[in-house]
N, C-alpha and C positions, 0 to 999 in steps of 0.2 A: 253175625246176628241171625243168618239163616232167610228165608223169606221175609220177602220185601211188603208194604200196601202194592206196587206196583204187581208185584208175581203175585197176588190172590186175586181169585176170581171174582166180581162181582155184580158184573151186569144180569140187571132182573133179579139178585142174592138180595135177602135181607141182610144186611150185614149191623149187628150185633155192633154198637162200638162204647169201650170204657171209657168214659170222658174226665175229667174232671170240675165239675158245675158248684164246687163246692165254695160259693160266693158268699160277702158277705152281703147281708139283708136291714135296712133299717126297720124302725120300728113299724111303716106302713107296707113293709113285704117287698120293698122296692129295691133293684139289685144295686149297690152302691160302687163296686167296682166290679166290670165287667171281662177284666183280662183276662178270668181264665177263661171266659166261653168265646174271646176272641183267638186265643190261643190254639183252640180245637177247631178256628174255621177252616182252615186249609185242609185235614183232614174229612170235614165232611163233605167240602166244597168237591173233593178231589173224589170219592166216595158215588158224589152224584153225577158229576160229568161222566162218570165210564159206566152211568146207567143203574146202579144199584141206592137199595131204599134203607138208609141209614135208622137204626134204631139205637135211642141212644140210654144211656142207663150209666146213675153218679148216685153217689150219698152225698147228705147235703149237712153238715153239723153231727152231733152227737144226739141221737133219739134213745140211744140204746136197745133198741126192737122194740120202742112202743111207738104208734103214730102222734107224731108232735106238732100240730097245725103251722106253726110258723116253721116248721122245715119243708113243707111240699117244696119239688120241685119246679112250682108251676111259675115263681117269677121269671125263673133261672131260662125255662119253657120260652115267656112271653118277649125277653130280651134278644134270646137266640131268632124266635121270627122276623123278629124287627133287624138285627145284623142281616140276616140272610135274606131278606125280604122274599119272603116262599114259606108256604102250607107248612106250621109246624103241630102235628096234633100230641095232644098231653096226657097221657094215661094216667089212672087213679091207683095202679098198684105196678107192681114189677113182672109179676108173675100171675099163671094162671089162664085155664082158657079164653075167658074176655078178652087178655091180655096178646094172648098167641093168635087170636082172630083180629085183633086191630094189625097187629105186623104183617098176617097174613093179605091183609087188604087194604096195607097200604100204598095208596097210586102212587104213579112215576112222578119224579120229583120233590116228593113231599119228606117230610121228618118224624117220628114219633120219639118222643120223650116218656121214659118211665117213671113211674113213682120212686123216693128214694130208696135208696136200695137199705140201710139201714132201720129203715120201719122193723124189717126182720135182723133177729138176732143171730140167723144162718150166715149171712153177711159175710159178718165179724171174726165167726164161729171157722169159718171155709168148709160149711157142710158141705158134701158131695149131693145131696137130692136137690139143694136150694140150687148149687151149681146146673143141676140139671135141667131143673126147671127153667130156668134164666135162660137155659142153649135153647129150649124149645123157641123161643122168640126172635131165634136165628138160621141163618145158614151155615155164615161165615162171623169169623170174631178178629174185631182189631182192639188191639187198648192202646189208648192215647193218653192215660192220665199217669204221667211219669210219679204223679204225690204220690200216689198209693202204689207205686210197682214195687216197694219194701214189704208190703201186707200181702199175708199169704191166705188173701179173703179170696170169696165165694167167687165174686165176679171177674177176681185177678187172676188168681194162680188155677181156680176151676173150670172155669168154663174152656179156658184156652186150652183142657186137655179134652173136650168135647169135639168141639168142632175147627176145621181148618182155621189158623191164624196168623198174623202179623203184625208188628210194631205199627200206629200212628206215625205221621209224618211229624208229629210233636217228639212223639217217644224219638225215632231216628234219630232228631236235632241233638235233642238232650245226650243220645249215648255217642253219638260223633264226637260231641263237647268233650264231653269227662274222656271218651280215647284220648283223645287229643292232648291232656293232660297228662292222662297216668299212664300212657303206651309210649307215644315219640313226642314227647313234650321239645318245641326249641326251649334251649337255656342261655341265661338261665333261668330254673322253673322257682317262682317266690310264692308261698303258701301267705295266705295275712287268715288269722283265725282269732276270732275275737268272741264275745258272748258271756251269760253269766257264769255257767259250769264247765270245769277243766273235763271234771266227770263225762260229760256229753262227748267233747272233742281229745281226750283223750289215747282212745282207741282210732282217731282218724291223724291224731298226730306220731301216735306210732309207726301207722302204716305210711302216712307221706314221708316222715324221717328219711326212706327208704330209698324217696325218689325225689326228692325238692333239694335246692341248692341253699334254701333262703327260709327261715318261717322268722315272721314275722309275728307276736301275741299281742294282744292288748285286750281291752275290757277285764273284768274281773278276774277273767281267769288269770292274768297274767300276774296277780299279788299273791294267788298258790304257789307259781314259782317264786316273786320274789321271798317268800316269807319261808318258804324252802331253803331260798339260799341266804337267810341269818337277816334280811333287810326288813327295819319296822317297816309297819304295812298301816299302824294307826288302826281306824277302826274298818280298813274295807272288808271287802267280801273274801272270805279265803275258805277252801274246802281242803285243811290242815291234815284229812284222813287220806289224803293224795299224796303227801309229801315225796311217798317211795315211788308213787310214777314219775312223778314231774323230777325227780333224782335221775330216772330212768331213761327221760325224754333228753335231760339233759347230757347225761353217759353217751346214748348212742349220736348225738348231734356231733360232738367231741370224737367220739369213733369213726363217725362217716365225712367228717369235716362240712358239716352242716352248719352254718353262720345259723344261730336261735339269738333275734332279738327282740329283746323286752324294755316296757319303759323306762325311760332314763330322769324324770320329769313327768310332773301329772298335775290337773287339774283336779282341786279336791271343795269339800265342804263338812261344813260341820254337822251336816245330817241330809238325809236322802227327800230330797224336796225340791222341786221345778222352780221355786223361789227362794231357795238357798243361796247364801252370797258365795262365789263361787272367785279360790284363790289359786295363784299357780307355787305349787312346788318346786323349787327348783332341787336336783339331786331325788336321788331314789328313795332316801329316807320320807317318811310319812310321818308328821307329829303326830303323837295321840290326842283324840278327841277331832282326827278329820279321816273322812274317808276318801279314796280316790274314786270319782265319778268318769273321768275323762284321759284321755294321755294329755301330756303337755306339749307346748313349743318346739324345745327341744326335739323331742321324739316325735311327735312331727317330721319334719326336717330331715331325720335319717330317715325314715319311712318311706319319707316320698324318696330319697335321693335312692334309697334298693327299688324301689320301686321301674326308678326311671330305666334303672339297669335291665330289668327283668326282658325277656323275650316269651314267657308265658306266665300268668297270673291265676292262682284261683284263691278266690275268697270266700270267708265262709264265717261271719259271726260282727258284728260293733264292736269300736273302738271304744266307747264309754255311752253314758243312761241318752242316745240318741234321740230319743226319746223328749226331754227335756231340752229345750233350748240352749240353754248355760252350759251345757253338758255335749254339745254335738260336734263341735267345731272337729273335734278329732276324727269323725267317723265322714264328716263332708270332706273333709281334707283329702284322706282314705281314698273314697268315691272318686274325688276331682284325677288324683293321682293317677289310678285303674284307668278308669276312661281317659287319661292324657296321655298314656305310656302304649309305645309300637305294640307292645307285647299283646300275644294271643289271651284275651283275661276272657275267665266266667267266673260266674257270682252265683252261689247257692246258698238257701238258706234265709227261711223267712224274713229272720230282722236285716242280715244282707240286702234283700230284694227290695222290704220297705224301704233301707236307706237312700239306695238308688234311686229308688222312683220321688221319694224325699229330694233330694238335690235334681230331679229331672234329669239325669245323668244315661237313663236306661238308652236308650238309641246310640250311644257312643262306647258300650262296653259288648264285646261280641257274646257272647254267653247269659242269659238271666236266667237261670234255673227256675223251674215252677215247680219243683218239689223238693221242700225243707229237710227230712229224714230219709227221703229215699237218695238225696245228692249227697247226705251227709254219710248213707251206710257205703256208697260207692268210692268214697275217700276214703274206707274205711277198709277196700278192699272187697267188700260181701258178693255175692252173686243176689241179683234181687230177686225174689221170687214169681215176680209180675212176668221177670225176662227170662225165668228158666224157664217156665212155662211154656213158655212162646217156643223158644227151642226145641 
């Protein structure tokens, strides 16, 4: 990975750091789950003990580079003071002399937070002068926010070609995890990949083929394979213009001796509703006029029993509409399994991480990813551009 937060300099440094603050908000501006700014404490805790003055800078939603009053960053601001109990001050834009004079003067100890970085469209864009601007309010540059190390924006992949930089102790955690999987994984290694679009995990199931013992499918995507291979699917979800991948997926599993399993049994209903009377399928076939929402009993059961085998685990997507009550048992199942099994497991990917934290299960799985696409381009093989940067 190259230089460490440890090997950069920053006592007395302003140091520059990419967070990730991008929280959700209720409708009175109040931060409603605060994990990602707990996330980033160790990073700036560690930042100020060796003397240096943390500036921090996140986009907060989608503005599109207009200023959108309910995105400021200032609750994201007021939350962070209140963890860190210490002077946290809030700037009104990102950039800009005002801007480069609060950094420049601010006292030992204290934090300043910038305005969201998406206000402006340079951001998004990875202008080089936006990037520029942004270094001015530094010395040194760490990025800590693993979500966006896939975006080859302004703050990510620019700035860290300005000035001296290093991984967050967040970012470290995260790229230790995924080695740990795709380099010297113990076996054996079980992929469980779930979600609506084959589309999406497609290209990340190619590249694990390569190196997993075990994949496991379920949720939607997994009726694009069965309906591939000749089985009624009734009325589920199926992306039919896949059929030559998922042909593909299945070829090389069969080449590498890749055990690929899919539901055997499912939970279905007669239309996609939280209050749908919800029946089990027994066998693969799907009458028409049900869809499947859930895996079933059955499937189940094998899941967990690969499961139990496994010695490294990553997962990455629901078992069925989790979401819905009627509809979850498959995906808590899942959860309970992961967090019960010896095996090294991490968990990426948004509806993933909701589940988790859905069954309270997060403290007992070593891994929770806090970046949806950028853990999912990493399955996929990518080099991220947040971390080539850095390099």
């Amino acid at each position: 990975m190259g230089r460490s937060l440890s090997d950069l300099q920053v006592e007395g440094q302003r140091v520059l750091v990419r967070v990730d603050f991008n929280v959700p908000l209720d409708a009175e501006g109040k931060v409603t789950s605060d994990a990602r700014i707990r996330a980033a404490l160790p990073t700036i805790q560690a930042i100020l003990d060796r003397g240096g003055r943390p500036v921090l800078m996140s986009h907060l939603g989608r503005p599109k580079g207009e200023v959108v009053e309910s995105m400021r960053l200032r609750p994201a601001a007021v939350r962070l003071r209140e963890l860190l109990g210490r002077e946290v001050h809030i700037a009104d834009e990102c950039i800009g002399e005002a801007v480069e004079a609060a950094s420049k003067n601010l006292g030992p100890g204290a934090v300043l937070v910038l305005e969201n970085l998406r206000f402006h469209r340079e951001e998004t864009d990875g202008d080089e002068h936006f990037a520029a601007a942004l270094a001015r309010n530094g010395d040194v540059y760490v990025n800590d926010a693993f979500g966006t190390a896939h975006r080859a924006h302004a703050s990510v992949a620019g700035v860290a070609k300005l000035l001296p930089g290093a991984p967050g102790l967040l970012m470290e955690k995260e790229i230790r995890a995924f080695s740990k999987v795709l380099e010297a994984p113990d076996r054996p290694l079980v992929a469980v990949l779930g979600g609506a679009k084959v589309s999406d995990k497609l290209p990340v199931l190619l590249h694990l083929v390569e190196k997993v013992d075990v994949v496991i499918v379920g949720g939607a995507m997994a009726y694009t394979f069965l309906a591939q291979a000749g089985v009624p699917i009734g009325d589920s979800l199926c992306e039919r213009e896949l059929f030559d991948e998922a042909a593909r997926v299945r070829a090389l599993c069969e080449e590498r001796g890749v055990k690929l399993m899919l539901p055997t049994d499912h939970v279905v209903a007669e239309r996609f509703a939280a209050d749908a009377a919800a029946e089990v399928v027994d066998g693969q076939a799907i009458p028409d006029g049900r869809m499947a929402l859930d895996i079933g009993p059955a499937t189940v059961a094998a899941y967990r029993e690969a499961l139990a085998e496994a010695r490294t685990i990553v997962w990455n997507g629901p078992m069925g509409v989790f979401e819905m009550e009627a509809f979850r048992k498959g995906t808590e199942a899942i959860a309970e399994a992961v967090a019960a099994s010896p095996a090294f497991s991490v968990v990426g990917g948004g509806d993933s991480v909701a589940a988790v934290e859905l069954c309270g299960l997060g403290d007992r799985i070593d891994h929770v990813s806090t970046g949806g696409g950028a853990s999912l381009e990493l399955l996929e093989g990518k080099d991220l551009p947040g971390l080539a940067a850095l390099r």
